[in-house]
C-alpha angles and dihedrals in degrees: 000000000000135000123168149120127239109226091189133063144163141175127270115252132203118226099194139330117201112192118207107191119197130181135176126163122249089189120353120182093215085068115017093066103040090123116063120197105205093171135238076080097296131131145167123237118211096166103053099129091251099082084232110112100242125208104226134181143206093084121136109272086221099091098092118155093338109069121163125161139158136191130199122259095280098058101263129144101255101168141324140199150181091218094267107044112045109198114195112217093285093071086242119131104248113247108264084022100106105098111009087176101042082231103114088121076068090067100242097336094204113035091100099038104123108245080335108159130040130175118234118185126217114278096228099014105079085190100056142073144191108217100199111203133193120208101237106248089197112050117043104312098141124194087336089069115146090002116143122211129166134210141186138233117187098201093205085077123093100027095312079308097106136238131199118266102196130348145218096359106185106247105164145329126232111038136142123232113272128094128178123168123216130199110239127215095255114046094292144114130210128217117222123209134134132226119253099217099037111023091231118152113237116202113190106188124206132206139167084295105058143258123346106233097196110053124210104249130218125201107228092191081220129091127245127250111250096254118331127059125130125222122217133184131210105239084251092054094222092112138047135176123201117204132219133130074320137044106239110196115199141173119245132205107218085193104054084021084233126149116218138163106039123198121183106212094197138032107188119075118261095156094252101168091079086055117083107202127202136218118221112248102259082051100235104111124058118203122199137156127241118220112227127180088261115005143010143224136202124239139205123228126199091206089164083075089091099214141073096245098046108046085051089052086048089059101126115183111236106171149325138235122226085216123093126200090266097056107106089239091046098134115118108179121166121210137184115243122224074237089068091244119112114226128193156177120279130151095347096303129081121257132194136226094200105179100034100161083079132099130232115353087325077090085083115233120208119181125224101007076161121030126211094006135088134194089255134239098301086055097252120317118319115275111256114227109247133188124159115237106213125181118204113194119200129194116200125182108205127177129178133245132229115351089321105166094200138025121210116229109202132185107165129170133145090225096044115111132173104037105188108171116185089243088066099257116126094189121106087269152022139199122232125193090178141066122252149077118311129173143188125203121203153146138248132185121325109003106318125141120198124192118199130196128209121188114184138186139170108227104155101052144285127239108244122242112271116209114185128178124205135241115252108223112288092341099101095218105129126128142190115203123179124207128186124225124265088247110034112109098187123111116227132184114204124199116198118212136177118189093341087315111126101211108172152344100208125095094238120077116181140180088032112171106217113283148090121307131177117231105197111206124198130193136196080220093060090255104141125170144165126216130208108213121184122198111202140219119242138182112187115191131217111212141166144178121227143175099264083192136055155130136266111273100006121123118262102221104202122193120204111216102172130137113277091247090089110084094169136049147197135189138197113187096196093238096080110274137096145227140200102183124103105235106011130156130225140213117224115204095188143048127244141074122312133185109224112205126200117195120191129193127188144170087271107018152021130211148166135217124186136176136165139253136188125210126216129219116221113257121259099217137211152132146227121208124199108225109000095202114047139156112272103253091041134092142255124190115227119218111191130186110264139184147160097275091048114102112167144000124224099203128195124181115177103311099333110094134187150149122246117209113193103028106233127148112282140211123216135172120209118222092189125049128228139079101319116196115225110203122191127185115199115214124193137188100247107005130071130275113286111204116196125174133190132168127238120203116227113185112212126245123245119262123236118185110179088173118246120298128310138193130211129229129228107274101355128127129273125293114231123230126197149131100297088180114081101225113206118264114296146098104288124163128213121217116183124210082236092059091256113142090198135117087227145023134180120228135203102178126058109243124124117286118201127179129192126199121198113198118213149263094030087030097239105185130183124181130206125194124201119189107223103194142171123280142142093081132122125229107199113183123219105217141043141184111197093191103127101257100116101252126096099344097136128055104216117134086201085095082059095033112101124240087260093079108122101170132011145186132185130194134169124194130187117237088270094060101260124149120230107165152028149173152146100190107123093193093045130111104240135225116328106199091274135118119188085339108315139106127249133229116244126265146090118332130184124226133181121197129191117200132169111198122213095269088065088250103145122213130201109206118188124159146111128288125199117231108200129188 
């Protein structure tokens, strides 16, 4: 452990640095397209030996409008293609290079796609190439039209010839033709192309790892042509124009790979999408042609200007061309030599603009640098994206000053990507405590890789390694030990004081108490220090969790939870024995309270924890019931064992079933008779659960059954009442509520009977009532108002009449005799005051009923009833 500050300091210092560039050129546009292809077999030769660009002859007459070709770094033809045949330098067709886009039923799917096809190489792969094709939307593409495939060449196949690795790859749909390719800022490269339904500009980047399937897209604000419209890049790829009826300069982020801050130059339309204009190579003039009726010129653009209006005042007139749109050779592509100069197409020969960063005429225009050619319809072959790849290597020699136990290597940039230093880090910067070599590769924009090297000494001296050990609380047991590094050749004396006290020169200080002490270094090198060490003060603690409650005989689990400083342990159970584990368990025979003890020893301390369990023994059951025979309906109590480590009863007695909490005696009545078996579970607070069982007798009541309730009838005989239940076989005794002893009595007047029977020998008893009351009568009323509102407007004595009625007839005369109703229907209404219909006057009306009651007794009724109205 250590645990010091360092009094003295001073800064690092840098002995030498020696810096070693090299650079060398992945793809570099001076070289890679010193041939140009301009089809019908034609080419241009800027890398003849003469310095004179050369027209030369014996190329494939398949290259139409898509021309793309690329040489080696030294300038020599490596392959060239028209974005479907790929043909290696020595104009043969590469082995699997016959059909990239597996179109040929197209008829050459591409020969008329408008700078339709461009070469990128891999970023980090200097021998192999993507070759990007459009489908032409023009001249024959089909359903295929505007799609974009890609495909790659390794040109260490075949000999260093070349052969197609893989062929005619889906990129995207709907696009026009056009393609351009620019260098990123980290080892990338971003392909250009534009949407044909919304104008938008698609940038597909590829790295190390491939092809981007999902482009960053840019919205134009302009729309796309219907099918044609060419894309060209300043060298610097900061700026892009997209051609259409108009010329749309933007500005372009090589970094996000975005297109921002459009300006249209012109307005009218001048067809513009079949020209292919050029930047000059500082990036500052833009030149274009201007389609007139019969003719066009070519303009100059200041577009360094910066704004719209002043780019368009800046427009200079440099020269015209006899041929209109219409003409058959009407293409007029510019195009940016390896020699710096733009030529271009003018009156069926090629001119050049040999000195374009200037402005107005001063650009130098020459006429028929190339007689009877032009640079096709595509404008020459596409520009291939270049960047050079340089790597820079530094050497630095770095040593450390005073006792400095570590040196900071830094190499931080903004811009910087891809730190791989040889420790394994891949941050800005490392820290290194040892001599050695050490190095970082990474890469800066474009494409550049740096390699740094560090060497680093220690000359003046390291501080040794302090290892201090601390003082356990009140034990004096702290110590301070140096010791020197492995490589450090200086001697060095050390004095150790404490407030003015000199206590040692050794490099070993023991039975230290807790507190600061100086360490005084001296060098032969004059590199004196002093050092502030402080010993500290520690108390570690032992712990541990445990069960404070358990059973007999159980297993006590415990779990040592104490700081890692203990290395040993021991246990005392309380019980008489021991343990050394570290986390044992125990098994305790008896029951009672124990102090468990846990003692810890480590490399500083020692300590000891306690607490205390009890241990429960299991519970011997059982249950007292008063009385155990008893008359169902009535109740018991219920007296169970209890003790302190009880905590609840689960009761069941016969099917009814519940938990006590807390166990008390308990009362409970019985509604069936039988043996009823009475379960208890006892349930404790550390032992298992304890069942006990155990039966109570109920002894059933008597049953007495009067039937249900009777009625008696004017002048019949007695109704008998008795027992109608036949009880089983035993003693019981009757009681009446008339006094009578007897099973059974006869009775003449209605009232209510009850009999209760008592069974012998706990004397159960159960009583049963019956209501005996008067029927078989007639109520005959005096008086009706038939007047509709719902009372009395019906004379008919059946709502008087009892229950006993077995036959019945009704009739009503007037005082002369007649009579006016009838009727035998014992769930009829009754006569209601009419006659035939018509209503009768009040009065006094006779009437004469006939009924026979259920006991056969047969009554004559005759008498006068009132009508009121």
């Amino acid at each position: 452990m250590r645990n010091f500050c360092l009094m003295k300091k001073a800064q690092k210092k840098f002995l030498a640095v020696i810096s070693v560039c090299v650079i060398y050129s992945i793809i570099c546009s001076a070289q890679s397209e010193n041939i140009w292809i301009l089809g019908f077999g034609d080419a241009i030769d800027f890398h003849n030996g003469t310095g004179t660009p050369q027209r030369i002859t014996g190329f494939s007459s398949e290259i139409g409008e898509a021309s793309a070709i690329i040489c080696d770094r030294m300038g020599h033809l490596l392959f060239y293609t028209n974005g479907n045949i790929v043909r290696n330098a020595l104009g043969h067709k590469m082995p699997n290079g016959n059909d990239l886009l597996k179109l040929l039923k197209l008829n050459a799917p591409t020969y008329s796609s408008h700078q339709g096809t461009v070469i990128v190489p891999d970023p980090l792969n200097p021998s192999q190439y993507y070759i990007f094709s459009i489908v032409s939307t023009t001249g024959g593409g089909g359903n295929y039209a505007g799609r974009l495939y890609y495909s790659k060449v390794d040109m260490m196949l075949d000999g260093g010839r070349g052969d197609v690795l893989y062929g005619g790859v889906f990129l995207a749909a709907g696009m026009i033709e056009g393609l351009t390719a620019i260098p990123g800022n980290m080892c990338n490269i971003w392909l250009l192309s534009r949407s044909s339904s919304s104008g938008s500009l698609n940038a597909f980047e590829i790295t190390d790892h491939g092809v981007a399937n999902k482009p960053i897209i840019s919205q134009t604000g302009v729309s796309s042509p219907a099918y044609v419209g060419s894309i060209k890049a300043s060298r610097d790829g900061k700026r892009i124009v997209l051609t259409d009826k108009n010329y749309h300069l933007m500005d372009f982020d090589p970094r996000t790979g975005t297109a921002t801050n459009l300006i249209t130059l012109l307005t009218e339309d001048m067809r513009g999408n079949y020209f292919v204009p050029e930047f000059s190579p500082d990036g500052r003039m833009f030149y274009a042609y201007q389609d007139g009726s019969d003719s066009s010129s070519l303009y100059q653009y200041n577009v360094g200007l910066g704004n719209k209006a002043a780019i368009l005042t800046s427009k200079t007139y440099i020269t015209s061309c006899h041929e209109s749109y219409l003409v058959p050779n009407y293409p007029k592509g510019l195009k940016l030599g390896p020699d710096g100069q733009i030529y271009f197409s003018r009156n069926g020969n090629i001119d050049r603009i040999s000195m374009p960063n200037l402005s107005g005429i001063a650009c130098g225009h020459s006429e028929s640098v190339f007689s009877n050619v032009t640079l096709g319809f595509g404008g020459g072959p596409n520009a291939i994206p270049a960047f050079l790849q340089d790597t820079t290597v530094e050497v630095r020699i770095v040593d450390n000053t005073c006792f400095s136990d570590s040196i900071s290597l830094t190499i931080k940039n903004s811009s910087i990507w891809g730190y791989r230093w040889n420790t394994g880090s891949n941050g800005p910067s490392i820290s290194v405590g040892m001599p050695g070599i050490y190095w970082v590769g990474y890469h800066t924009p474009p494409c550049n890789y740096h390699v740094d090297t560090f060497h680093v000494s220690f000359p003046n001296g390291r501080l040794p390694t302090i290892q201090v050990s601390p003082e356990c609380r009140g034990l004096r047991n702290g110590n301070i030990r140096l010791e020197g590094q492995a490589y450090d050749t200086l001697n060095y004396r050390y004095t150790w004081m404490q407030e003015q006290d000199t206590l040692s020169r050794d490099t070993i200080l023991n039975q230290l108490i807790a507190g600061v002490y100086d360490l005084y270094i001296h060098t032969e090198t004059g590199c004196d220090t002093q050092l502030t060490i402080d010993v500290p003060e520690v108390d570690y603690r032992v712990s541990f969790t445990v069960d404070t409650l358990i059973c007999e005989g159980d297993t006590l689990q415990a779990l040592n939870t104490s700081e890692e400083h203990f290395g040993s342990f021991g246990w005392d159970w309380g019980d008489g024995h021991n343990s050394t584990a570290v986390s044992p368990g125990h098994r305790y025979r008896q029951s009672g309270r124990y102090t468990v003890r846990l003692t810890g020893t480590g490399a500083i301390c020692q300590d000891t924890a306690s607490t205390t369990i009890t241990v429960d023994a299991p519970i011997a059951p059982g249950l007292t019931i008063e009385p155990p025979v008893l008359c169902a309906g009535t109740s018991a109590r219920f007296y169970p064992v209890t003790d302190a480590t009880l905590t609840s009863l689960q009761w069941t007695l016969g099917e009814h079933r519940f938990t006590q909490h807390p166990p008390e005696p308990l009362q409970y009545a019985f509604d069936q008779a039988g043996s009823i078996p009475v379960k208890l579970l006892f349930r404790t607070r550390a032992c298992p659960d304890t069942p006990y069982e155990a039966k109570v007798q109920v002894h059933p009541l008597p049953l007495v059954n009067l039937g249900s309730d009777s009625a008696l009838c004017l002048k019949d005989a007695p109704i008998l009442l008795r027992n109608r239940h036949e009880n089983a076989t035993g003693q019981y005794h009757y009681a009446w509520n008339t006094g009578a002893n007897t099973e059974s009595i006869l009775v003449n007047s209605p009232g209510t009977y009850s009999l209760t029977v008592r069974a012998e020998p706990l004397g159960c008893a159960n009583t049963e009532s019956i209501v005996v009351h008067r029927d078989c009568y007639t109520d005959i009323p005096n008086a009706f108002s038939p007047n509709g509102d719902g009372i009395n407007d019906y004379f008919f004595p059946m709502q008087r009449l009892t229950k006993a009625v077995r036959q019945f007839r009704l009739q009503i005369r007037n005082r002369w005799g007649q009579n006016l109703f009838e009727t035998t229907d014992i769930a009829g209404r009754g006569w209601d005051g009419r006659y035939n219909g018509h209503m009768q006057p009040a009065g006094t009306y006779i009437y004469v009923i006939a009924v026979e009651l259920a006991n056969g007794r047969q009554e004559q009724y005759q008498g006068n009833v009132t009508l009121i109205r």
